[in-house]
N, C-alpha and C positions, 0 to 999 in steps of 0.2 A: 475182466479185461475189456479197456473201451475199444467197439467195433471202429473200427481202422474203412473208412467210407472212399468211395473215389473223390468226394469233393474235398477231403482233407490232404490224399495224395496229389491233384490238381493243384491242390494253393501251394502246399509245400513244394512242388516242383516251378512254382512261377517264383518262391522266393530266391532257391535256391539253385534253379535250370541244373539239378541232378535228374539222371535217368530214374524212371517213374518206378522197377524194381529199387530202386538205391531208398528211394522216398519211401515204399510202402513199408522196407525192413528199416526204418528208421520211425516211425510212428507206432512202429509193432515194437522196437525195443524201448522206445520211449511211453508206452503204453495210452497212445492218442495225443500225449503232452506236445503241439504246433514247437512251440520255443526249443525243449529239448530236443525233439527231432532234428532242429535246422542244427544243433549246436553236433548234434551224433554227425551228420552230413559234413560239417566245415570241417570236424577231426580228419573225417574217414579221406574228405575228397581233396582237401586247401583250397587251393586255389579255383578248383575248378568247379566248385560250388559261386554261384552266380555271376560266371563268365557271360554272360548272353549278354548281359548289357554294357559288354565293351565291345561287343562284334559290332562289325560295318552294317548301317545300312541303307543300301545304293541300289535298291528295288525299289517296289512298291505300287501306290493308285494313287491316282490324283478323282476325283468328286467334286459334284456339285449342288449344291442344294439353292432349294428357295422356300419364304415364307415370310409373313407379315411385310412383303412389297420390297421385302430385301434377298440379295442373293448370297451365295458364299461358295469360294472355291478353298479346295484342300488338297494336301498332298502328306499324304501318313506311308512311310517306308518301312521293310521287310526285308532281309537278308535276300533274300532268292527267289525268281519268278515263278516259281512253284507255289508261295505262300500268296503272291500276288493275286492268287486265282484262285484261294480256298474263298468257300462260304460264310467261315465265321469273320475274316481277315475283312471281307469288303462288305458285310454287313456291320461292320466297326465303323469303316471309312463312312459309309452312305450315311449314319447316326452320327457321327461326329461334327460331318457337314450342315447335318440337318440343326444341331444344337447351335453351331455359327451363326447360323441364319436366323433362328430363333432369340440366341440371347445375347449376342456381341459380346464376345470374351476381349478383354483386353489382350491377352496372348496366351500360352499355351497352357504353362501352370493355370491361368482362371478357368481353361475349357477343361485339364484336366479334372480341375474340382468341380464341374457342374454334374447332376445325379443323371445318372447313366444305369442299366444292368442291359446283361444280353449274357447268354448262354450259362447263366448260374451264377455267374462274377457280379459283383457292382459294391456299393451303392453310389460309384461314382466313377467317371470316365477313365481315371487313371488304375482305376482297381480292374476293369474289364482289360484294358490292357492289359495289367501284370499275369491277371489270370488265361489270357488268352496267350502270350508269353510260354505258360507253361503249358497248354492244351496244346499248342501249334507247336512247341519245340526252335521256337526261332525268333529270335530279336525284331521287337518293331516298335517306332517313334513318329510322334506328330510333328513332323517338322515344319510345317508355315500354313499358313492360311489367310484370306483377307477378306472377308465383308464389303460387300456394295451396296449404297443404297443413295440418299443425298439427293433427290429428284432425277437422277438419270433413268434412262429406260438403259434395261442389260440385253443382250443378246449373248451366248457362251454357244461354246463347240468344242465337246471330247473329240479329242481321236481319240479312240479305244480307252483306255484307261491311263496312258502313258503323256499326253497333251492333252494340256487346258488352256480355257484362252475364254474372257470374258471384254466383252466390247461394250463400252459406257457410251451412248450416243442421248440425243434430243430425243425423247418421242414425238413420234407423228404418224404418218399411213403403216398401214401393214408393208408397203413397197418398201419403205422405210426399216420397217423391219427386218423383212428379208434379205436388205442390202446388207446392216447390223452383221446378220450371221453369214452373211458371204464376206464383210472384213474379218471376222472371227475366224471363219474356214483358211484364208489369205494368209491370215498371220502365226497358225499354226506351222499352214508350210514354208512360209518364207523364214518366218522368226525375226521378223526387225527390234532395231534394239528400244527405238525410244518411236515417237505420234509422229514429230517431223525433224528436221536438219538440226533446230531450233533443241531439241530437249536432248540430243543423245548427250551422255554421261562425255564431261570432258576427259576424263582418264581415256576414254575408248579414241578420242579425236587425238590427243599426244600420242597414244599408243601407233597410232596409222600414221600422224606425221615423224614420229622418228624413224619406221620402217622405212617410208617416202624416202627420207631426206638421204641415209643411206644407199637404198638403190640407187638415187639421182646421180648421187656425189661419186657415183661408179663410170658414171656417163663420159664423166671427166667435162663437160660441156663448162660455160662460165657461169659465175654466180647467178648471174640475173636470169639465166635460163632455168638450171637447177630450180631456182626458186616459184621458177613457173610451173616445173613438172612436179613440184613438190604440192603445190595449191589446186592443180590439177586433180592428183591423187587421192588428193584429201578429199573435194567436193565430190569424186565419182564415190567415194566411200559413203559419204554423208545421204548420198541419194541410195545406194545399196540399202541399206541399216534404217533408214525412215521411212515408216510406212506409207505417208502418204505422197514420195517421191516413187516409193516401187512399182513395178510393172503389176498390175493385179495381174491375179492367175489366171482369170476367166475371163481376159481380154479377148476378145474375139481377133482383134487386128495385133495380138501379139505384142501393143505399143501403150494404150490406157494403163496411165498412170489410178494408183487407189485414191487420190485426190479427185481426178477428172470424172472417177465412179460415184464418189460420193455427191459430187456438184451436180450429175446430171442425174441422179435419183434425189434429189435433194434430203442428201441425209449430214447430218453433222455428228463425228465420231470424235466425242473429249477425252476419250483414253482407251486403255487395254492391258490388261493381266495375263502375262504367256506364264506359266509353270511346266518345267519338263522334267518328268520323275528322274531323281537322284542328280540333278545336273550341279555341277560345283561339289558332287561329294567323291572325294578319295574312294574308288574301289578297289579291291584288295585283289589280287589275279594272284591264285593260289595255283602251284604247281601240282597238278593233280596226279601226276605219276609218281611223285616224293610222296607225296600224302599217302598213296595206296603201298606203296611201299615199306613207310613208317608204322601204318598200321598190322601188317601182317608181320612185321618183325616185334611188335608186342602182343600181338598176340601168340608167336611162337615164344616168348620171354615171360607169357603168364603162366 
């Protein structure tokens, strides 16, 4: 009879996300045969044989890498902050970033196919995945990434793992630099949406003037006034959301504007990359007293 190994129970639990006992008595009755075990597992479980890749996931780390004069940010999610913070989870992310930087995937299926191993898994990005999938117990996907390079000088700023932010400026002095990663720190905490007044996304500018125009038209005031408080609105918006209308954070006089920072360090900043883990993704807000409840009524029903 063929010896039934942990790396045989690992892969078949990253194909199939069954409990690792369910897996080993399924390679032990299929007598080591990969394919007939998953098919013993889909009988026994249905459905619930590889459910993990339909679970949310609205965790995770954002990384940064550099090399060959380019940079790369990422953002790879995890079910729950718990996985966020394992060892093999973010020495995934740290390598993932590092390949960005290294080879410029066109998008995710290409980074998936570049060769990869780590912890027993590979010969390629997407297989370290699946089989860490089954190691960790918990769904996780590369979801965006972007490559900097094109002559600009970078400057980036994690906060912790959960905000990214890479700042494309001129190179010049190291003051220069420094300034670089004090707009990167700025833009973390502020979050503006677009460089100036000039690039915010027009959906975002309709979206504020119908809000405007509503309130105004509350006023009951006459047209021509409304329509002043409505232009009002909108440009105090425009200056909120661009960055280099906002108040920097580390204005000393509470009033320098991030424009007036960069003029008098003379630095010139032609972009910026914010990424905030899981932002735009549906989280699922699980009743946890029904859960615990559902469970111990089958388990008293087993």
């Amino acid at each position: 009879m063929a010896a039934i190994t942990a790396g045989m129970v690992g892969e078949l639990r990253a194909k199939t996300d069954a409990p690792m006992m369910e897996c080993k008595k399924a390679l032990t009755e299929a007598e080591g045969d990969m394919a007939r075990a998953e098919e013993i597992l889909r009988v026994k479980l249905g459905n619930k044989a590889g459910k993990a890749a339909a679970r949310i996931t609205a965790e995770g780390v954002i990384a940064y890498a550099s090399a060959l004069g380019a940079g790369a940010m990422i953002e790879v999610n995890c079910e729950t902050d718990f996985v966020s913070k394992n060892d093999s989870f973010l020495g995934f992310v740290k390598a993932c970033a590092e390949l960005v930087a290294q080879h410029d995937p066109a998008d995710v299926a290409a980074l998936s196919a570049l060769a990869h191993s780590q912890d027993g898994f590979g010969p390629t990005v997407e297989d370290v995945r699946k089989g860490l999938i089954g190691k960790i117990g918990e769904n996780m996907a590369i979801r965006r990434f972007q490559r900097f390079g094109g002559g600009n000088a970078l400057a980036h700023y994690l906060h912790g793992t959960r905000i990214g932010v890479v700042v494309e400026y001129a190179a010049g002095s190291d003051a220069q630099a420094v300034a670089a990663k004090d707009v990167a720190m700025h833009v973390a905490a502020m979050k503006p949406a677009a460089l100036s007044s000039a690039a915010v996304p027009a959906e975002l500018v309709e979206k504020e003037r119908r809000i405007a125009a509503e309130k105004a038209a509350e006023s009951g005031k006459p047209a021509d006034i409304v329509a002043k408080m409505v232009e009002g609105s909108v440009q105090k918006f425009l200056k909120e959301v661009s960055l280099l209308d906002q108040v920097f954070v580390k204005a000393a006089d509470g009033k320098q504007t991030v424009a007036a920072y960069l003029k008098a360090t003379g630095t010139q900043v032609n972009g910026f990359t914010l990424y905030i883990v899981g932002e735009g993704i549906e989280k699922k807000v699980d009743d946890f007293a029904a859960e615990v409840a559902a469970q111990v009524a089958a388990a008293k029903g087993a």
